[in-house]
C-alpha positions as CSV (number, residue, x, y, z in Angstrom):
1,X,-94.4,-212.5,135.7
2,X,-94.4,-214.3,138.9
3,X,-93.8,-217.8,139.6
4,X,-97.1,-220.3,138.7
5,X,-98.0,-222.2,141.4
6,X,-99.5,-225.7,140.7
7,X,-102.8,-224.7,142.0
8,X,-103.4,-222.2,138.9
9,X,-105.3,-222.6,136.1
10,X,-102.8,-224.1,133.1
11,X,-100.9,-221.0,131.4
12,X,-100.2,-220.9,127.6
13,X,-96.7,-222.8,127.2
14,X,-94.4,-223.9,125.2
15,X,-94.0,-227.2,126.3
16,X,-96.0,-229.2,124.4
17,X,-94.6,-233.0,124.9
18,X,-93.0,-234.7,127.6
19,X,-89.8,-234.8,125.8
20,X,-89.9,-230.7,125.2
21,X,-90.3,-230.7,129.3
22,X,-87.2,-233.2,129.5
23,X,-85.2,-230.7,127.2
24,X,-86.1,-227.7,129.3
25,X,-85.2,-230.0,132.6
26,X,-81.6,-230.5,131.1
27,X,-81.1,-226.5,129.8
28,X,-81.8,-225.7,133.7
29,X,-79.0,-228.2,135.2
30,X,-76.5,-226.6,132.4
31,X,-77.7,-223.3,133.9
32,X,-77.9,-223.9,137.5
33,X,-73.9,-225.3,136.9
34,X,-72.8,-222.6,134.4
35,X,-72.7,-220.2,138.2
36,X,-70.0,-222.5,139.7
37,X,-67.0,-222.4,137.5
38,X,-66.8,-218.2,137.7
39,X,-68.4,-218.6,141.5
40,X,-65.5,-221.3,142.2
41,X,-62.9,-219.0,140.3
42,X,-63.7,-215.9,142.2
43,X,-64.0,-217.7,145.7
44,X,-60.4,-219.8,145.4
45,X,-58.8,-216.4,144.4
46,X,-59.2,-215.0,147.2
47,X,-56.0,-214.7,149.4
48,X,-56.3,-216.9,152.6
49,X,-57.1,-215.7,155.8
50,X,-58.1,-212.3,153.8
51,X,-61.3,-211.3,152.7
52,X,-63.2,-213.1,155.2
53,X,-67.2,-211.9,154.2
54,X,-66.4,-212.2,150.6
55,X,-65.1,-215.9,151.2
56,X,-68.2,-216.2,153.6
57,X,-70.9,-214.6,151.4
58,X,-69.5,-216.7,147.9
59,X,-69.3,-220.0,149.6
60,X,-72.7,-219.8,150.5
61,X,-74.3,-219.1,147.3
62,X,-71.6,-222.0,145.8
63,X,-73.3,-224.4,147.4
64,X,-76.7,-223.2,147.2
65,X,-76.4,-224.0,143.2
66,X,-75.2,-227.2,143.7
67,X,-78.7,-227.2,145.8
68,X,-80.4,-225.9,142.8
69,X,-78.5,-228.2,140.6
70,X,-80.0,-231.1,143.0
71,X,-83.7,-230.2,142.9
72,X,-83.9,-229.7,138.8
73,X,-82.3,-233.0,138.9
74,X,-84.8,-234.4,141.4
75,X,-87.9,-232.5,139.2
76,X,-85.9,-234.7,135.6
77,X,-85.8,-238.0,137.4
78,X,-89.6,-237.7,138.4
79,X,-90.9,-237.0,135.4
80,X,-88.9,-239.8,134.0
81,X,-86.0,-238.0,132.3
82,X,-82.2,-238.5,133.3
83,X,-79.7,-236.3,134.5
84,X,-76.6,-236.0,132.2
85,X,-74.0,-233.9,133.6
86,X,-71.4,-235.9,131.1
87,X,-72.7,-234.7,127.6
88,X,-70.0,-232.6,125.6
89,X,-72.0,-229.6,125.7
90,X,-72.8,-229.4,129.5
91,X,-70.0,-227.4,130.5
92,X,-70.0,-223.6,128.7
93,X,-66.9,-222.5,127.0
94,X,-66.0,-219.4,128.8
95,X,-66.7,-216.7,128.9
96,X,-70.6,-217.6,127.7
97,X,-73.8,-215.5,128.0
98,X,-76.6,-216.0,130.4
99,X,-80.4,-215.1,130.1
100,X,-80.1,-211.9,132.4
101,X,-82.3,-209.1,131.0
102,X,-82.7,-207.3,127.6
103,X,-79.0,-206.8,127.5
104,X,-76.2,-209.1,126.9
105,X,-73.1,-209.3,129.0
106,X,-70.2,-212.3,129.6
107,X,-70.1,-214.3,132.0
108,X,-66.2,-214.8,132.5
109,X,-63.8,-217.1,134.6
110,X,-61.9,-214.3,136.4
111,X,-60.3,-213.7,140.2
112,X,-62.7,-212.0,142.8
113,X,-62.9,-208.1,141.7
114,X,-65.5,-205.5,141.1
115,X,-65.8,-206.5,137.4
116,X,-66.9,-210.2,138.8
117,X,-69.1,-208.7,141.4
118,X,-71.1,-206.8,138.7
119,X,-71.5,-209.7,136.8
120,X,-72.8,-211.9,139.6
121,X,-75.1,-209.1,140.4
122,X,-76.2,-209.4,136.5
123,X,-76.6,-213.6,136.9
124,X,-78.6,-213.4,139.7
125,X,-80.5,-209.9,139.5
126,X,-84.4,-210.3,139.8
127,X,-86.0,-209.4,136.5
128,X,-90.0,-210.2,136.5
129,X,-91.5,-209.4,133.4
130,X,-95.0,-207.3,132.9
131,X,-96.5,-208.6,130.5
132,X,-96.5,-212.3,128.4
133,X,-94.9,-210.7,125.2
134,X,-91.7,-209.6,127.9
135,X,-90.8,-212.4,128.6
136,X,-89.0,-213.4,125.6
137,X,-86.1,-211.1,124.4
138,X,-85.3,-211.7,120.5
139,X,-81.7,-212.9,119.8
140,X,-79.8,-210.0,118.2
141,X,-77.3,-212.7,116.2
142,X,-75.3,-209.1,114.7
143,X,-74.9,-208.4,118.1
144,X,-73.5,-211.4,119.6
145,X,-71.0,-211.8,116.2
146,X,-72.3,-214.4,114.7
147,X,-74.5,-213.5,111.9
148,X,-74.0,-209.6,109.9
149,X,-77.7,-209.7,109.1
150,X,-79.2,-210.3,113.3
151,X,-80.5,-213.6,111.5
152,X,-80.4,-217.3,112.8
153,X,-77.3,-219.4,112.4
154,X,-78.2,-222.0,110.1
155,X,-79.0,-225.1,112.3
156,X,-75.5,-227.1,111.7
157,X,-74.0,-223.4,113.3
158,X,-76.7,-223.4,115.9
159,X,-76.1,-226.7,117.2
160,X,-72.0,-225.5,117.5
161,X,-72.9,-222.9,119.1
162,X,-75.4,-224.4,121.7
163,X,-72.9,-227.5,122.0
164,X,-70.1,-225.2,123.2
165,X,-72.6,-223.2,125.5
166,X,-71.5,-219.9,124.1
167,X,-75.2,-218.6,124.6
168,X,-77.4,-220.1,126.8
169,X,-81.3,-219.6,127.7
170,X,-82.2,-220.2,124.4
171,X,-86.1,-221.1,123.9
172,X,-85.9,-224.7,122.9
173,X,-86.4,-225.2,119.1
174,X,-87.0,-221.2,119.0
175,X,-83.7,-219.8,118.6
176,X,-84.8,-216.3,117.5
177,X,-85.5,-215.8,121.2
178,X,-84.2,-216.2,124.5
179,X,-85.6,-216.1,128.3
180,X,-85.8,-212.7,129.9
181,X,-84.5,-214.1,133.2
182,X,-83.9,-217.2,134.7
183,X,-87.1,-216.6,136.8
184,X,-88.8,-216.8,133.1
185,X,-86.9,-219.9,132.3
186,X,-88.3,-222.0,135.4
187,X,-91.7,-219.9,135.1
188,X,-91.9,-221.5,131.1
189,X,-91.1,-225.2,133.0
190,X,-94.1,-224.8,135.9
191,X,-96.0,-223.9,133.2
192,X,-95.4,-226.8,130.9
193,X,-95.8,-229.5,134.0
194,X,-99.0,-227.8,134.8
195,X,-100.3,-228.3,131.4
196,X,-98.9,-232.2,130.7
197,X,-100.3,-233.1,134.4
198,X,-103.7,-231.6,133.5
199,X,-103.3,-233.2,130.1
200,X,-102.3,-236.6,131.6
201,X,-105.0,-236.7,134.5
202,X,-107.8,-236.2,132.2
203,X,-107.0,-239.4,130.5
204,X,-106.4,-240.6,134.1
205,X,-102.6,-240.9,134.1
206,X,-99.4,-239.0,135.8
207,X,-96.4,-237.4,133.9
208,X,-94.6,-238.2,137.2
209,X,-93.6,-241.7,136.0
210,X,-89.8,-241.8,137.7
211,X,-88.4,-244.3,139.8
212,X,-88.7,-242.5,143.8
213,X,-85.7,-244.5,144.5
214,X,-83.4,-242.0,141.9
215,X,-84.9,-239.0,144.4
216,X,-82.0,-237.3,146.4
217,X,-83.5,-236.3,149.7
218,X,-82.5,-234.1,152.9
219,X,-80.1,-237.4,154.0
220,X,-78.0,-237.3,151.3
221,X,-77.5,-233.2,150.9
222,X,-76.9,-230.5,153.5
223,X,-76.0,-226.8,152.7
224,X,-77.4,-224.9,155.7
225,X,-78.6,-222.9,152.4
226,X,-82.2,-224.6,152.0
227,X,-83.6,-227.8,152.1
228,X,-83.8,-230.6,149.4
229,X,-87.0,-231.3,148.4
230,X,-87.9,-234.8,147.3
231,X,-90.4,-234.8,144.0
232,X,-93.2,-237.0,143.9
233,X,-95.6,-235.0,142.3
234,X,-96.7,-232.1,140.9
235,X,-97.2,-229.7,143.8
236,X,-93.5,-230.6,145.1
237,X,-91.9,-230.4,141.2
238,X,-93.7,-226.7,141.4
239,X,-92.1,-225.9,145.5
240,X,-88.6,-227.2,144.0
241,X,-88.2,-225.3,140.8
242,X,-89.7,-222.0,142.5
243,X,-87.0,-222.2,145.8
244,X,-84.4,-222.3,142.6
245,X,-86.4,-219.3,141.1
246,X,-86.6,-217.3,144.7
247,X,-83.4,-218.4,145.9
248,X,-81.7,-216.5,143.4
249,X,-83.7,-213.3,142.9
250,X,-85.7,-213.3,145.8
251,X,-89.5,-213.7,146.7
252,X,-92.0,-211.7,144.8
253,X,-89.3,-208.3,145.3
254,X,-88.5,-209.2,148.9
255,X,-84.9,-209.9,149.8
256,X,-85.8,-213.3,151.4
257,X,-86.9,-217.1,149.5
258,X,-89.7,-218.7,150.8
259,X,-87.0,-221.2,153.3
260,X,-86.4,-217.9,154.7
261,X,-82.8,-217.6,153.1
262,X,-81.0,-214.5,151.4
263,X,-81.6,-214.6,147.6
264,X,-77.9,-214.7,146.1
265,X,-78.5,-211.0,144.8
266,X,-78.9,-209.9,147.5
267,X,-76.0,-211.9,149.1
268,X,-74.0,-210.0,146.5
269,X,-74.8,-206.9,147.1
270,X,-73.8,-206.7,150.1
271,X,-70.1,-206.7,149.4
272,X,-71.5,-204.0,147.3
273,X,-73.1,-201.8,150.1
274,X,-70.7,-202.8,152.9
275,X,-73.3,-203.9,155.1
276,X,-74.8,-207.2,155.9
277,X,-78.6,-207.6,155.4
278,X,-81.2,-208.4,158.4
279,X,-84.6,-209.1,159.2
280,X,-86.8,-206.1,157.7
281,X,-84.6,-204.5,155.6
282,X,-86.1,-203.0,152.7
283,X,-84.2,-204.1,149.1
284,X,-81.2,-202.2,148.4
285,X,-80.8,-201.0,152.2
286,X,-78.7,-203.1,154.4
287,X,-79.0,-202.2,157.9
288,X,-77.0,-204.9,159.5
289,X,-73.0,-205.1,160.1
290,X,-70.7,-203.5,157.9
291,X,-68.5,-205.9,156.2
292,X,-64.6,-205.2,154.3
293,X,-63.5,-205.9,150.9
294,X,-59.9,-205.8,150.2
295,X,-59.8,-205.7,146.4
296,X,-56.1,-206.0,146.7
297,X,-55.8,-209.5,148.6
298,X,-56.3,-211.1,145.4
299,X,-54.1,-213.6,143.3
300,X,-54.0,-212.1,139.7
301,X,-56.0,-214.8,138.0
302,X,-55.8,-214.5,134.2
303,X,-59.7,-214.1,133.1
304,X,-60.9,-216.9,131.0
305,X,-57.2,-218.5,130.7
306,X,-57.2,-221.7,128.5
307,X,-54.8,-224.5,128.6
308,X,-53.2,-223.1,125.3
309,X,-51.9,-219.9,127.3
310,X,-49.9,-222.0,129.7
311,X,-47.8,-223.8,127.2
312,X,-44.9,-221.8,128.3
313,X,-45.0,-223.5,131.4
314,X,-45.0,-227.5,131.0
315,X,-45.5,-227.7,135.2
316,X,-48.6,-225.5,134.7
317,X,-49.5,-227.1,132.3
318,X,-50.1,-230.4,133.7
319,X,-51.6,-229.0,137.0
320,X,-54.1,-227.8,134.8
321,X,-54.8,-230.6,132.8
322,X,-55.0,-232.6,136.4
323,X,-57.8,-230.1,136.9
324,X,-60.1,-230.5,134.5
325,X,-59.7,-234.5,134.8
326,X,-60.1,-233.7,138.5
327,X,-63.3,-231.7,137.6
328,X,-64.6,-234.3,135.2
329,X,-64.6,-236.8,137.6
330,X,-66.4,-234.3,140.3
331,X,-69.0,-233.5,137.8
332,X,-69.4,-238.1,136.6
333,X,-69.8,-238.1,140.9
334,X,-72.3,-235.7,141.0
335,X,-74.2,-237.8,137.9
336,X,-73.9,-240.9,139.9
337,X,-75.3,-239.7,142.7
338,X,-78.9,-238.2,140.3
339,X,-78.8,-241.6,138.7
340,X,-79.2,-243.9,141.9
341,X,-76.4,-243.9,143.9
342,X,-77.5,-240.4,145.9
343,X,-74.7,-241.2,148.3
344,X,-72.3,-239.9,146.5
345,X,-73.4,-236.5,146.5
346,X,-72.2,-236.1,149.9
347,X,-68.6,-237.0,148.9
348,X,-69.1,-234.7,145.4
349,X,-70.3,-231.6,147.7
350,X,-67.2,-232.3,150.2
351,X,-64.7,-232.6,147.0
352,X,-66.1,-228.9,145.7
353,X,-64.1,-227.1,148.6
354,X,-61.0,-229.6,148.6
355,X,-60.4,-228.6,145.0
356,X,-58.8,-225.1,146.7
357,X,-55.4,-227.3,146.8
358,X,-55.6,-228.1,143.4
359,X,-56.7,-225.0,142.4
360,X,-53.6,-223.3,144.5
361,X,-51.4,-225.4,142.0
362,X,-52.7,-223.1,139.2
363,X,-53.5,-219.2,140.9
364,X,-50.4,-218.7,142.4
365,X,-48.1,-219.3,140.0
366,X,-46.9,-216.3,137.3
367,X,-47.7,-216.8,133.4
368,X,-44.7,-216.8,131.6
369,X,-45.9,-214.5,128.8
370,X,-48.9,-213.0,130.4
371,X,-47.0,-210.1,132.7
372,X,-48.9,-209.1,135.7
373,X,-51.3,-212.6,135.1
374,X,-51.5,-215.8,137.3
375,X,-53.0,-219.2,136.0
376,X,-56.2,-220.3,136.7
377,X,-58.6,-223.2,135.9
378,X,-60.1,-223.3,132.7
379,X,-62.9,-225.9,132.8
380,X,-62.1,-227.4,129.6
381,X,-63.5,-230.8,130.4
């Protein structure tokens, strides 16, 4: 299915109630950061002044989800949620699932590697489905190792699991069934504000009730990735949550978003291919530049290493418990800045790429233990 636009008729939904829309709003800032940790992971492993393109083409698609992260935030404060990057369950316990097609992979912390190019080509690969019944996938439980039967946890297990962000792109209050794709997650949210704005006009009122002073705008954030689009309404809530939609699979199957910017598949498959994309390439034919990979120039990050695998090494240790205190704090900025102080998202985007130095304190230094394997960050927070 394609992206609704706000001129459309209303669409059956599932968002029934203002609160339901709020719930959604938050699932899509846990999604839009639940990219950055194994994006962050692969980009710092990188060996400097090696692997130029790949540092290039990760970078940009880095910051392009904090852009993301910014306009769901935006599309929350105008309908008069709040942003809560600081709730226990907002950062996933790696490695955690994604809603990426009928199939169900992990999304792991690991160094930059073919194995973590496949998988961001499986985040970010477009997946539009035909028909209304496609675009919900069932949850196979059996499958994931949580039930024997395929059945639902019961709810105390189900709110474990969604608190830890094992699985996420659940259907709110559904959770026999997940998204098909994160298109279909943000298609399921235009839908639902097209249906409470139609609701609330008709008995002369807005759903867009937020304070325009919580709005982050184009002075406050710059990626060279997109523009940030302030929400006042509902045909910019609808241009917002459908750059995030096109910015990561592309535009109706072309390789471009409507700002005229690579999707981030297709970003990826260019390290893929070899070759850069350009102006009327056709998808999955790169015509530009070649580019180099160097598989090799990469510190041997241990994938999905957590704090209690570096007790061997107290010095290790501590740097990466400094980390995630470090990260914490990055992430409280960030929440700051989406509840009224948008100033501090330029400092929180600038802090992203000075955690490298913190992040060398962990990557190139051996496991004791773990032959072969260098620490990493773990994102415990």
């Amino acid at each position: 299915m394609s992206v609704s636009s706000a001129s459309e008729p209303t669409q059956d939904c599932r968002i029934q109630t203002i609160e339901e829309l709020h719930e959604y709003l938050y699932k899509g800032l846990q999604l839009e950061h639940a990219t950055l940790p194994p994006y962050l992971t692969a980009l710092y492993s990188l060996q400097p002044g090696k692997n130029s393109d790949a540092w290039h083409v990760i970078r940009v698609v880095a910051v392009e989800e904090m852009l993301h992260l910014t306009l769901v935030a935006n599309v929350l404060n105008a309908v008069g949620g709040t942003p809560d990057l600081t709730r226990a369950d907002f950062v996933p316990d790696y490695p955690t699932r994604l809603p990426c097609g009928p199939d169900y992979f992990d999304v792991h912390l690991r160094p930059f590697s073919p194995e973590a190019l496949d998988t961001f080509l499986k985040i970010e690969k477009p997946a539009q489905a035909a028909t209304e019944d496609d675009r919900f996938v069932p949850v196979d439980w059996a499958a994931l190792g949580v039930t024997s039967d395929g059945a639902a946890p019961p709810p105390e297990q189900l709110a474990a699991l969604e608190e830890s962000g094992t699985v996420l792109g659940l259907v709110p209050g559904e959770p026999t069934q997940r998204f098909l794709s994160i298109g279909e997650f943000y298609e399921e949210i235009i839908r639902g504000i097209n249906h409470l704005e139609d609701q609330a006009r008709r008995a002369g009122k807005t759903i867009f009730t937020g304070d325009p002073a919580r709005q982050v705008t184009p002075a406050y954030f710059y990626s060279g990735g997109g523009d940030v689009i302030e929400v006042t309404g509902r045909d910019s809530a609808v241009a917002a949550l459908t750059l995030v939609a096109e910015q990561g699979e592309g535009l109706y199957g072309g390789i471009y978003d409507s700002q005229d910017e690579l999707a981030h598949f297709y970003r990826f498959e260019q390290l893929e291919k070899g070759r850069y994309y350009q102006k009327g390439d056709d998808p999955g034919e790169p015509s530009g530049p070649e580019l180099s990979v160097d598989w090799g120039a990469v510190h041997p990050v241990k994938p999905d290493v957590k704090l209690a695998d570096l007790e061997q090494d107290p010095e290790v240790l501590a740097a990466a418990r400094e980390f995630n205190q470090f990260y914490a704090t990055f992430l409280t900025s960030i929440n700051l800045a989406y509840n009224g102080q948008p100033d501090l998202l330029l400092k929180a985007v600038w802090e992203m790429f000075r955690m490298r130095d913190r992040m060398n304190l962990l990557i190139r230094n051996p496991l004791t233990g773990h032959p072969g394997s260098n620490a990493g960050p773990t994102f415990e927070i």
